[in-house]
N, C-alpha and C positions, 0 to 999 in steps of 0.2 A: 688584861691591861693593869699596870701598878701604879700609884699615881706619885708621882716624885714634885719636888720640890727645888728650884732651882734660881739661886739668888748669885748677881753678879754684879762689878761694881765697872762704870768705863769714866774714861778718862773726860774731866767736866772741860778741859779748857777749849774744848771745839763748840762750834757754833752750837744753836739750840736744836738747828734741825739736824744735824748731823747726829748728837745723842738720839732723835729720836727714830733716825733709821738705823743705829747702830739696837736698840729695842727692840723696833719693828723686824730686823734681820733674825734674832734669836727666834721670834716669835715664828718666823716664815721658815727658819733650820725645824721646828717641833711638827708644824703642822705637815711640811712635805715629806717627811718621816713617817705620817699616820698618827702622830699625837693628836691630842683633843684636848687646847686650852683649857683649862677650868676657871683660872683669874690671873689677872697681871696685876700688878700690883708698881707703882711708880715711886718710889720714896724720897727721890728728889737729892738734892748734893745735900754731902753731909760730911763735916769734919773727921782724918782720922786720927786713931789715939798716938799713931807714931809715922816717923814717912814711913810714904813706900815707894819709890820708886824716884825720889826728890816730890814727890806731889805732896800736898798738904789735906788733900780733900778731893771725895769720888762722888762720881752719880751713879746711887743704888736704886734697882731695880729687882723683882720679885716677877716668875711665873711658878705656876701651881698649874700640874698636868697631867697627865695620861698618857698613856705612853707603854710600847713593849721596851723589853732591854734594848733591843739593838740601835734605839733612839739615840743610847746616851753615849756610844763611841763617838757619834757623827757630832753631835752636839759639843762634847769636850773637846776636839778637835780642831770646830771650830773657834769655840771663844779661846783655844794656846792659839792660835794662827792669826785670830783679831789682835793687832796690835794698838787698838781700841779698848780691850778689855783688860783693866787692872787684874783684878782677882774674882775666881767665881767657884761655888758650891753647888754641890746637890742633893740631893739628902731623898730618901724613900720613905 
């Protein structure tokens, strides 16, 4: 297993709970794939340096995991398909 790193930003202007099922959703795409959490990490809204999208500002959020490769097609997939999801990375 390789442990990736995978940090994304979603759109702040929905509810509170809504951010945090849009979270919890990524978190439930890693595990049912056979990942294995390692830390979430919440970073909360945070101004961006330029728009994107007309937005002024995203809510970032951080997981750290475990994972074979074929995790990360299903995972990218999903946060292009959330239209929930501003921008996200993943880094090995």
């Amino acid at each position: 297993m390789n442990l990736y790193e995978t940090t994304f930003i979603v759109n702040p202007q929905a509810e509170e709970s809504a951010i945090d099922e849009q979270v919890r959703a990524i978190g439930k795409v890693i595990t049912d794939n056979g990942g294995k959490i390692v830390r979430e990490e919440r970073i909360g809204t945070r101004r961006f340096a330029y728009l994107v999208g007309k937005l002024t500002q995203g809510y970032y959020a951080t997981f750290l995991y475990e994972a074979e490769p074929p995790v990360l097609p299903v995972l990218e997939r999903f946060l292009k398909l959330g239209d929930a999801y501003i921008r996200h990375l993943t880094i090995r």
